[in-house]
MILODO-284121 format. One record per residue (C-alpha): residue number from 1; x, y, z. Coordinates in Angstrom, 3 decimals. Layout:
BEGIN
 num        X        Y        Z
 NUM        X        Y        Z
...
//
This chain:
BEGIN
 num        X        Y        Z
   1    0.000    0.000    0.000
   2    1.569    3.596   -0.908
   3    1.247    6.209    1.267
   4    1.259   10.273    1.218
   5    1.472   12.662    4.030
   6    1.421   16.379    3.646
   7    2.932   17.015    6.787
   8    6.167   19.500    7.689
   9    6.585   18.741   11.262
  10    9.551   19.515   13.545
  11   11.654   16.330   15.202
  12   11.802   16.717   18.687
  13   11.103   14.551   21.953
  14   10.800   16.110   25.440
  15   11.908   14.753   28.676
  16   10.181   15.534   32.293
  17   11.525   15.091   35.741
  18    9.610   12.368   38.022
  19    8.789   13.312   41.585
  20    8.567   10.593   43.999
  21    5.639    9.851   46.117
  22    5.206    7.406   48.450
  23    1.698    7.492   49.689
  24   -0.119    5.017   47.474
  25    0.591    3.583   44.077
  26   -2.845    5.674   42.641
  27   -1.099    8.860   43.873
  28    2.438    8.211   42.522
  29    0.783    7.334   39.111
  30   -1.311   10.469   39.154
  31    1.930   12.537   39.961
  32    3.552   11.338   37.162
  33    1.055   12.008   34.659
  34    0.169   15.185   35.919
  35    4.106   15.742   35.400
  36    4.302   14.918   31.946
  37    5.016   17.550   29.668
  38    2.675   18.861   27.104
  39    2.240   20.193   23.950
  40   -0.413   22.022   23.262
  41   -1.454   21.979   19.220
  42   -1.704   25.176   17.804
  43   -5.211   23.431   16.089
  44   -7.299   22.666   18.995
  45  -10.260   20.716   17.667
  46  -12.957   20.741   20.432
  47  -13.911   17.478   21.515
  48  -17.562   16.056   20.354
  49  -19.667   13.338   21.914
  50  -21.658   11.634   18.956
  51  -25.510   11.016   18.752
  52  -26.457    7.974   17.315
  53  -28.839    8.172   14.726
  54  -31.903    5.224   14.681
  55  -30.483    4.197   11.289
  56  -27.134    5.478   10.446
  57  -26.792    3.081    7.079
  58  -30.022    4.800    5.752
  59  -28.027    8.531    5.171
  60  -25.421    6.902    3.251
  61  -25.742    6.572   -0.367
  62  -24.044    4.448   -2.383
  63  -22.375    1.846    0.471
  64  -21.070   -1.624   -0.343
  65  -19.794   -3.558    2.738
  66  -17.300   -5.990    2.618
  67  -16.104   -8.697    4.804
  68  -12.909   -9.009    6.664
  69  -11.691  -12.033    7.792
  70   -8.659  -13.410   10.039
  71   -8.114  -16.431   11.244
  72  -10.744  -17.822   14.212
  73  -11.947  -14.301   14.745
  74  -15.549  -13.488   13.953
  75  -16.014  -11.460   10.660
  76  -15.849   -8.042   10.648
  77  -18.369   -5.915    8.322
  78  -16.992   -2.494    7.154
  79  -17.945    0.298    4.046
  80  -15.850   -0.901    1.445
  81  -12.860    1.368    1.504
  82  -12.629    1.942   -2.836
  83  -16.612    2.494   -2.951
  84  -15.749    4.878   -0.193
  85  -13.692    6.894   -1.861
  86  -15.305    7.081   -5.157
  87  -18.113    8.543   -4.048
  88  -16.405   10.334   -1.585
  89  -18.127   14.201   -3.070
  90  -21.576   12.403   -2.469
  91  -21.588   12.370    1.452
  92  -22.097   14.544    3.507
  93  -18.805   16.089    5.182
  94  -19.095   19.547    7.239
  95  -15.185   19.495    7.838
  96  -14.425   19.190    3.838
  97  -11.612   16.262    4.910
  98  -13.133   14.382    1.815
  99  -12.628   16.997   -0.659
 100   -9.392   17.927    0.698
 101   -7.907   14.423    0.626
 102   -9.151   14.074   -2.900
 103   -7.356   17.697   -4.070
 104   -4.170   17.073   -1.670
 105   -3.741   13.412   -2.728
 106   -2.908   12.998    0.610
 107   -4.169   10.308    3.304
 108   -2.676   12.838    6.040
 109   -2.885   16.277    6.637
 110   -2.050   17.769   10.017
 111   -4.294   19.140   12.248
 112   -7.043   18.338    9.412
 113   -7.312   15.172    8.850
 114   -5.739   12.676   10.804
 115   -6.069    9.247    8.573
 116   -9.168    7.863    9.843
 117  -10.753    6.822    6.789
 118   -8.154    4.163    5.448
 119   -7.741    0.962    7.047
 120   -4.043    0.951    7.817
 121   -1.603   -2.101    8.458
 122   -0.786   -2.312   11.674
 123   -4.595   -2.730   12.446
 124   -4.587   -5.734   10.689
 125   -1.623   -6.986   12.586
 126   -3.351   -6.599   15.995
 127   -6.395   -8.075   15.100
 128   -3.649  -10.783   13.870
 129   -2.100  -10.942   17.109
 130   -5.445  -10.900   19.421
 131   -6.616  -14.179   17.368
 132   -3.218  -15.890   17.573
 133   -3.456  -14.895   21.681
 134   -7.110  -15.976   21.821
 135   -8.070  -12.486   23.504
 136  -11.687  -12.104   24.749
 137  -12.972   -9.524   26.128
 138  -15.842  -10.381   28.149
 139  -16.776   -8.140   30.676
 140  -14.350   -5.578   29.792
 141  -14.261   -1.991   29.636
 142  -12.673   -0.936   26.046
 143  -11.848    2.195   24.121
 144  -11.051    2.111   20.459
 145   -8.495    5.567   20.170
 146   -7.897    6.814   16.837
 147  -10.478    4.345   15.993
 148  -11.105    4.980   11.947
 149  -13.185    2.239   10.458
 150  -13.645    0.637   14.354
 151  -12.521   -2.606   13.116
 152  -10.752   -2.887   16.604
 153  -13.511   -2.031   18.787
 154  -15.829   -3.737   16.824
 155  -14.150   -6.854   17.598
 156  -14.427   -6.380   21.211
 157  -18.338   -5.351   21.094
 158  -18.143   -9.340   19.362
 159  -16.380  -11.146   21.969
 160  -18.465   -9.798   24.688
 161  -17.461   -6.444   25.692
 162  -19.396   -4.284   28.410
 163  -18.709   -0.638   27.343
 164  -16.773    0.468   23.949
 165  -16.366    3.873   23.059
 166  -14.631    4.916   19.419
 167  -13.123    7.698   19.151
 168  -11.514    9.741   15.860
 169   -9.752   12.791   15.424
 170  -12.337   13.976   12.896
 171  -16.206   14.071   12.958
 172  -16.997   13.039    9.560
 173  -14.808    9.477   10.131
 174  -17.257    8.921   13.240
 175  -20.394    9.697   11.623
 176  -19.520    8.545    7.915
 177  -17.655    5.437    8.684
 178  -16.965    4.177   12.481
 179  -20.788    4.421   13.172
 180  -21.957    3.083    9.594
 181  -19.324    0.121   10.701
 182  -20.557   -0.644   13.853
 183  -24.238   -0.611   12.755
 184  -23.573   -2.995   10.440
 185  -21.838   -5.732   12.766
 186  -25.072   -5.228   15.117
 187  -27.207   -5.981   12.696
 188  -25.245   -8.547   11.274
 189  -25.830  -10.400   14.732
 190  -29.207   -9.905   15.151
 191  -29.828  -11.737   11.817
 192  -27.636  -14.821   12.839
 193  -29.274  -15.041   16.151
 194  -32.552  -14.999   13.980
 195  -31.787  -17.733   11.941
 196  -30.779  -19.686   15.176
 197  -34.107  -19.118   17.023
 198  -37.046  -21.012   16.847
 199  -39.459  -20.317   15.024
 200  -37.425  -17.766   13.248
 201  -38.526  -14.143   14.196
 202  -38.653  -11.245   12.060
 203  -35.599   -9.072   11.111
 204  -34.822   -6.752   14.009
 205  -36.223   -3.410   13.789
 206  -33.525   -0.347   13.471
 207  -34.069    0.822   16.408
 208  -33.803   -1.852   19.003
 209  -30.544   -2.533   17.168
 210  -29.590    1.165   17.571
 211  -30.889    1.084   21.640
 212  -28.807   -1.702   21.886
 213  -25.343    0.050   20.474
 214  -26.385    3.433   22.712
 215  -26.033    0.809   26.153
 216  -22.842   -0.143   25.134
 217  -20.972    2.492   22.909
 218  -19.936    5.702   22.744
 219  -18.479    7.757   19.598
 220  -16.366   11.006   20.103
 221  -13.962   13.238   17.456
 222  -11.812   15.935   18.391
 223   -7.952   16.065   19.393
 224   -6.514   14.068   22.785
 225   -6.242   16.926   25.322
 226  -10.020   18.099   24.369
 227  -11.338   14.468   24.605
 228   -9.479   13.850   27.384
 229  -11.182   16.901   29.307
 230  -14.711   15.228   28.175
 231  -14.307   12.089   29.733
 232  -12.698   13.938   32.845
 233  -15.721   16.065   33.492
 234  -18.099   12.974   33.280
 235  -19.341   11.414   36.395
 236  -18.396    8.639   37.325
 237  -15.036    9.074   35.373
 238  -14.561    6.111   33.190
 239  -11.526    3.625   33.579
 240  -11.078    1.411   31.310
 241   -9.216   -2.210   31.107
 242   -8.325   -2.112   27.685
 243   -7.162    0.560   24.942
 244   -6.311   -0.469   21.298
 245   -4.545    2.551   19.383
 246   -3.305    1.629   15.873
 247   -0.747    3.867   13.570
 248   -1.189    6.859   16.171
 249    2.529    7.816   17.066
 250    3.246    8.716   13.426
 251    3.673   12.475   14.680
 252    6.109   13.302   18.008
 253    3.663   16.691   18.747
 254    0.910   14.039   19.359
 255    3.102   11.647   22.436
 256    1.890   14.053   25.262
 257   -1.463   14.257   24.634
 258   -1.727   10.597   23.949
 259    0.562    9.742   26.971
 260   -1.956   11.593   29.324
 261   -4.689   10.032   28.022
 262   -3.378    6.780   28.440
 263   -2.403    8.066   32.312
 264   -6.014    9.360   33.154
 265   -8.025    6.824   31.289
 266   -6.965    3.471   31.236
 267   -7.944    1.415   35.063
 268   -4.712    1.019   37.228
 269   -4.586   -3.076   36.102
 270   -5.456   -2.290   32.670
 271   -3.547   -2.422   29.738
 272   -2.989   -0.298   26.364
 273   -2.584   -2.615   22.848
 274   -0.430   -0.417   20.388
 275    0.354   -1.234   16.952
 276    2.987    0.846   14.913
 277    5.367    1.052   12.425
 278    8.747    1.433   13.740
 279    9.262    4.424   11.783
 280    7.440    6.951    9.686
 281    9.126    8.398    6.977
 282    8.308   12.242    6.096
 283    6.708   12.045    9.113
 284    9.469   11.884   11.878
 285    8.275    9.501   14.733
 286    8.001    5.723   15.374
 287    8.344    2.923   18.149
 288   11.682    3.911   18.845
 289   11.081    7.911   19.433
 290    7.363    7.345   21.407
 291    9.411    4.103   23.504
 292   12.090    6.773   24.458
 293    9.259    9.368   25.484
 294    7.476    6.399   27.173
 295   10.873    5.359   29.411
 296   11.332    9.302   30.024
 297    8.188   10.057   31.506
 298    8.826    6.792   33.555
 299    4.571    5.471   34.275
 300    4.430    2.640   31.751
 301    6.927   -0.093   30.985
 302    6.538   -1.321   27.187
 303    6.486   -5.119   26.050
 304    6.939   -6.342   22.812
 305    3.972   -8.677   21.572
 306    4.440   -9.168   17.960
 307    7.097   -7.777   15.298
 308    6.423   -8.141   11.697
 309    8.974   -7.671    8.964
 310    7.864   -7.173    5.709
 311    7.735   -4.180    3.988
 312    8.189   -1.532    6.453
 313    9.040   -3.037    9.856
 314    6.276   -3.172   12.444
 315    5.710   -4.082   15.608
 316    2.617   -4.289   18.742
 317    3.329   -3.921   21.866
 318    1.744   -3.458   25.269
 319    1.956   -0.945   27.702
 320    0.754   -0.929   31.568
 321    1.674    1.001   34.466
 322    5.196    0.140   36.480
 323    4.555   -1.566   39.711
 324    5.740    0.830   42.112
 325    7.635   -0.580   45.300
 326    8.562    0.924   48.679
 327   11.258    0.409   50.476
 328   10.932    0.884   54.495
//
């Protein structure tokens, strides 16, 4: 797959100093991550909480899905990603990422559009790795950042997930794509549950399926420090055991703000799946830079799950918070 990025963004990483705590592990993390340095984008797009419509699939025009399918893991539905694009000046698109991708010829373009709408490689190779580890997540608290297409969340919502919230960088992926996606896997289980039951009962209407997504999802768009501040001012604040983020470390100004969300959001024995390329070219970061910010700021420790090598190397890893210790 080729890529282009219109990007012209500075190399830099930035270190912090840890203070030490000793009062309780919650309160050392929190230190930390309060700690960590930030920077602030000079494009601050305002976080958004997403209202799902009864029918999503019904203001599209022009959608073929397709079916993806790997290994043992259920099959995931999602808009065809050519059709997409095709009839990409048909849809509806307040931010103008659609046209601007189209005139750019570019499938990045900072602090516009953030990638959402392709399905990129490394997703594929954690969905790869969470059927070769047998992962379920029954039960489990789950948040899909940087989501695009969903594919990752969607998975979870399959094998029994609690709560899954998706959340995008831009508005128009959410509402033209992750929602579309998700919609479709709902129905798609209703039906084979129909077919199971006996007698067989009528097709589902759109709305129970839709009442059914609201109980357990959430969609959002906007940058990381904004979304972050949503969740924050919710009550109860939201923990959660598991966060998938796929090709997100692409861009060094971006490692704070997803480093703090990481620290506030994910549950204290939780853990974050990431999956990356080890290095983006005309981009400037990669594994190596965000695992150097990562040891700096000194609240996760990094394990390597999976390393692929062809093409461009890749890799998934996993990161959860250092134990801390006391010594009396």
């Amino acid at each position: 797959m080729a890529f282009s990025f219109n990007y012209d963004i500075p190399l830099r990483t930035e270190e912090t100093n840890d203070k030490e705590n000793k009062d309780d592990k919650a309160k050392c993390v929190d230190l930390k991550c309060s700690e960590a340095s930030a920077t602030v984008s000079k494009k601050i797009k305002d976080a958004v909480e997403h209202q799902l419509l009864l029918d999503p699939l019904s203001h599209i025009e022009n959608w073929v899905p397709e079916t993806i399918t790997i290994g043992a893991l259920p099959p995931l539905l999602c808009l065809n990603e050519s059709v997409f694009e095709k009839t990409a000046p048909e849809r509806e698109d307040s931010e103008e990422i659609l046209a601007k991708t189209l005139t750019q010829n570019s499938d990045l373009i900072s602090g516009v559009y953030e990638g959402g709408l392709k399905i990129w490689e490394c997703t594929y190779d954690l969905l790869e790795y969470i059927d070769d580890a047998g992962e379920t997540f029954a039960g489990k608290r789950v948040l899909d950042l940087g989501c695009g297409a969903g594919l990752l969340g969607i998975l979870a919502l399959k094998r029994g997930a609690t709560k899954v919230d998706f959340q995008d960088y831009n508005s128009t992926v959410i509402e033209q794509l992750t929602v579309p996606n998700v919609f479709l896997n709902c129905e798609e289980d209703d039906e084979n549950k129909d077919k199971h039951s006996s007698p067989p009962s009528k097709r589902k209407a759109p709305l129970n399926a839709s009442e059914k997504l609201l109980d357990r999802c959430g969609f959002f768009s906007g940058d990381w420090n904004s979304f972050l501040r949503l969740m924050q001012n919710k009550t109860p604040l939201l923990k959660y055991d598991i966060i998938f983020t796929s090709e997100t470390i692409y861009n060094t100004d971006y490692y704070s703000s997803l480093h703090n969300v990481f620290c506030d959001l994910l549950d204290e024995n939780g853990i974050v799946y990431l999956a990356t390329k080890s290095h983006y070219f005309g981009v400037g970061g990669g594994l190596h830079l965000f695992e150097k910010f990562v040891e700096q700021n000194n609240v996760f420790q990094i394990r390597y799950l999976k390393d692929v090598e062809q093409g461009l190397k890749r890799h998934v890893v996993s990161l959860t918070f250092k134990k801390v210790t006391f010594k009396f």
